[in-house]
N, C-alpha and C positions, 0 to 999 in steps of 0.2 A: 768452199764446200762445207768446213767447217762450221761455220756461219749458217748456211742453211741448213744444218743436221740440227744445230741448237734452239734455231726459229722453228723450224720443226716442233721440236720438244716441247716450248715453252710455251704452243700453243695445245698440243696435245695435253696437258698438265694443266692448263687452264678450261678445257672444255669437260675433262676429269674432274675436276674440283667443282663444278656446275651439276655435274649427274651424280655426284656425290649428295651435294645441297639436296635435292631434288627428290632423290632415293632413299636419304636415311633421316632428316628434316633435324638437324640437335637441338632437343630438350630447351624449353624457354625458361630466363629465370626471373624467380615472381618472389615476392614477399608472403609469405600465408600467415603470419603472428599480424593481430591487430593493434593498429598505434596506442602505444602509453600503456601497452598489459602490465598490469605488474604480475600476473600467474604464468606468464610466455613472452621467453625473451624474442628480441626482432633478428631474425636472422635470412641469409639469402639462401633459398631451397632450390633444387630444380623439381621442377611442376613433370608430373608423371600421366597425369589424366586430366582436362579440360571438359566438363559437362554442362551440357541448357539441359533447364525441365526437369531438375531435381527434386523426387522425393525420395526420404529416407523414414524409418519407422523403425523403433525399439517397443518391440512385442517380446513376454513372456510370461510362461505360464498360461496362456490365453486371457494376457492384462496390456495391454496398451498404454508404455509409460510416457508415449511423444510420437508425433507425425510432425515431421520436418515436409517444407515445397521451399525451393528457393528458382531464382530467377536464373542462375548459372551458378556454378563450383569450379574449384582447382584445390587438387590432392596434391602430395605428396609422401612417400613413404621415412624419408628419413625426418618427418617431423609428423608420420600419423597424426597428419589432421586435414582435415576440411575447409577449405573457407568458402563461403557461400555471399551473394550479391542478392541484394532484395529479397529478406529471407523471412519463413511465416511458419512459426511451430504450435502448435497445441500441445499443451503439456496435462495429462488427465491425474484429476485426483482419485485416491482412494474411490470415492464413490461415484465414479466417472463421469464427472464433471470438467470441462475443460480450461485452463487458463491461457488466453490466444496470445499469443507474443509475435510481434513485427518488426523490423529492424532491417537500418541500410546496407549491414553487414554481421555474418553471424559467422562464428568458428567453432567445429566439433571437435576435440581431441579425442582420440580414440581412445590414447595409451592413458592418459590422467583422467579419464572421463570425465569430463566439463565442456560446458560449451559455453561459451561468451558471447555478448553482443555487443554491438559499438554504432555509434550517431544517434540518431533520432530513435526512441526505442517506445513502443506503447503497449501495454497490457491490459487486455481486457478480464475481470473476472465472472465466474460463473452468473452472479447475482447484478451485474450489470455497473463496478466500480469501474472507471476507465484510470489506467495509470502513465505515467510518462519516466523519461529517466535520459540519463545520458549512458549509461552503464550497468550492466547488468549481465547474471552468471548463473549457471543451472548446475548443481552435483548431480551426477547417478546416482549414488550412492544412496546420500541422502535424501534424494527428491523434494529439494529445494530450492528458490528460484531468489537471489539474493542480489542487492546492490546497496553499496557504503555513501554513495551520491545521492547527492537530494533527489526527493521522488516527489510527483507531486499526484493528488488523486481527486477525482470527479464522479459523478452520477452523469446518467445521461440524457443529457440536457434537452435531448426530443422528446423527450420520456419524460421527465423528474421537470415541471416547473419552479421548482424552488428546493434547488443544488443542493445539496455536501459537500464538503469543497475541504481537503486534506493537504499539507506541507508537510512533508517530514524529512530528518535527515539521513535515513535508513529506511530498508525496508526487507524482511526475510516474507515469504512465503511457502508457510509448509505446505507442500502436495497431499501429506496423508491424513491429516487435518486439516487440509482444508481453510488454512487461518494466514491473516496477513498480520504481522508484526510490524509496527512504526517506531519507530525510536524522535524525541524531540518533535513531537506532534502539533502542530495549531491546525484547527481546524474550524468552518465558519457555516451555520444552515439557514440558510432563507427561511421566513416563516411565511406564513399566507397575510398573516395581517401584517405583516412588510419593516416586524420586527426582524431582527438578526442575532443571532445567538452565538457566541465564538466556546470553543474551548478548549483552552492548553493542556496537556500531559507530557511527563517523560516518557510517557510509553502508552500503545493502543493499539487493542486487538480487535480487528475485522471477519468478521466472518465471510468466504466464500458464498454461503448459502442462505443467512439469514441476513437479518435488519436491524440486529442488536451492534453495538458500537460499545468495546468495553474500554474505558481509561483509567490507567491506573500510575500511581507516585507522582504525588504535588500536582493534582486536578483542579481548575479554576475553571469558573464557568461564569460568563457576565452575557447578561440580555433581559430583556422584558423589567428594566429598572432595578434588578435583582445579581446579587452576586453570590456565589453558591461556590463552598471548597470542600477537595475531601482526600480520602485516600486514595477512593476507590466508586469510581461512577459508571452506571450500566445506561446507556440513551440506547431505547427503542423507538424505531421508527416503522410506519403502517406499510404492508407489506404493497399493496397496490398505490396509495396517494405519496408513498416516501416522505409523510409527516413526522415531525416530532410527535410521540402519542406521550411519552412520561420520562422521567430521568430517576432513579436508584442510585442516593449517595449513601455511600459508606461508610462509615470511620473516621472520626476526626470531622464532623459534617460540622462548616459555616453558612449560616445564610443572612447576608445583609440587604436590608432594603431602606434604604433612607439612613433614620436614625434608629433603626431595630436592627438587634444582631442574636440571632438565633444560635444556639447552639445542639449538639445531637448524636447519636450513634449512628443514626438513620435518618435518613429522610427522602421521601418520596417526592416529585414537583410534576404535575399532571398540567402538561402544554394547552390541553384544552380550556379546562376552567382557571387554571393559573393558580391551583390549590397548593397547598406544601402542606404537608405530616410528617411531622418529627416525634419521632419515638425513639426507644431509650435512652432513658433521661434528658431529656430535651430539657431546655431552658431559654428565657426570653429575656431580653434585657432591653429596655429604653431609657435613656437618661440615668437616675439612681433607680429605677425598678427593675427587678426582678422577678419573673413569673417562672414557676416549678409546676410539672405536672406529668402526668401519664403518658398522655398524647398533648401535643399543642398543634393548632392548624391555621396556618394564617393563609388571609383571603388574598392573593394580590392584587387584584384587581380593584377592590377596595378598604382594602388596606387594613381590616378588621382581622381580631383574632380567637380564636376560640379554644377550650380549655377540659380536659377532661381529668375530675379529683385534682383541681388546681388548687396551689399554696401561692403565698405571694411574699415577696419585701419590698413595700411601697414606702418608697418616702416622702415626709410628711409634709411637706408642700404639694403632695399631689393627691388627688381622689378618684383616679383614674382606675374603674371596677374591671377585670379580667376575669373573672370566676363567674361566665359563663356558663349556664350547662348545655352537655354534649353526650349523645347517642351515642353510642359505636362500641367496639371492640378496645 
């Protein structure tokens, strides 16, 4: 009898434990910190909310700082945060402009306010640069979209016949300006007559919005049989063909070509005609000569040079005349 009072029991206690499972479902547990953060430790959460078809939006003041869409989420409160699966945010500038970010997996912390991404990561900017990354990070605060991994950056290539094409080993993006910061920069432009033009900096600033390219500390630039150094070099590029239209060097300006090595405060090198103007105090040097003058403008193309209130220190193995005269400013 006792026996069946027991088997009794332990089936009643087993079909209990079933409508339990059934009726109250406990909490699944997930990981929401993404591998290798160094801003969020990995720790076991339980998962509070499960969502598909996620959008989220950080509007104020009637300014749209991001529109989040991902593919699914999982919350949790004791680590306020998000994590999301196939994830696509716009993140708008100042002058509401968008920069699109994609990624295999994205995380919002609420409580830090940051949001990180992780895998395959691509950014598009307003003016049509396409970026890639393996990591990458957004502040509130700051409204800045940052990663310390190599980045790498393009034009787009349906568009742009003959690319931009950027490596860097950083990259900060400010939102309220609108500006991309490179640290450790090479960078390479196709030209149309099938030259290539490279040019290093420690540091380079992109615009958002325009086609100017600024680089700056220990600038080197080689192409078109020409090598050109400086402080501080401005490359614009034509807002519809995405041409080299002229390059603006600054400070400390070298230009070598062959066995000519120029020197300058300034100089200007116009992609089209292949012209350079070096101004203040420019100097030219060939062999033991020395040419001094106002303006100097050498042809590259053909290889001539021209002189404006030029001086000279010719040596006297040579009779080689440079005191040209020249129109202009």
């Amino acid at each position: 009898m006792i026996r069946k009072i027991y088997g009794l029991l332990l089936i009643l206690s087993f079909f209990g434990f079933i409508s339990f499972l059934l009726i109250f479902q406990p909490k699944k547990i997930f990981n929401l910190s993404l591998p290798d953060s160094k801003n969020i430790k990995s720790e076991k959460v339980v998962v509070e909310q499960s969502i598909k078809g996620v959008y989220l939006v950080d509007a104020q003041k009637n300014n749209t700082n991001w529109e989040l869409w991902a593919e699914s989420g999982l919350s949790s409160s004791a680590s306020s945060s998000w994590r999301f699966n196939n994830v696509k945010v716009h993140f708008y500038s100042k002058d509401k402009k968008s920069y699109n970010v994609t990624a295999e997996i994205g995380m919002v912390d609420l409580k830090k306010k940051i949001m990180i991404f992780d895998g395959d990561i691509f950014i598009d900017s307003p003016n049509g640069y396409h970026m890639s990354a393996k990591t990458l990070e957004y502040n509130f605060a700051k409204k800045i979209i940052f990663t310390n991994s190599p980045v790498t950056i393009d034009t787009n290539k349906k568009k742009v016949r003959y690319p931009l094409k950027f490596t860097a080993e950083s990259m900060d993006v400010s939102l309220d300006k609108s500006k991309i910061l490179l640290k450790k920069i090479k960078s390479t432009k196709f030209l149309k007559s099938g030259e290539v033009v490279k040019i290093n900096s420690d540091e380079s600033i992109l615009s958002g919005n325009t086609y100017m390219v600024e680089y700056r500390k220990n600038v080197n630039l080689s192409g078109l049989k020409l090598k050109v150094s400086s402080d501080l070099m401005k490359v614009y590029v034509s807002k519809r063909a995405k041409q080299l239209k002229k390059i603006d060097a600054i400070g400390n300006v070298k230009v070598r070509s062959g066995t000519r090595l120029g020197t300058s405060g300034v100089a200007t090198l116009n992609f089209l005609t292949e012209i350079i103007e070096m101004t203040k105090s420019p100097k030219l040097r060939q062999g033991n000569d020395l040419l001094f003058g106002e303006k100097i403008i050498f042809y590259n193309k053909t290889k001539s040079v021209s002189v404006k209130k030029a001086r000279a220190k010719v040596d006297r193995n040579t009779l080689e005349n440079y005191n040209e005269p020249l129109t202009g400013k």
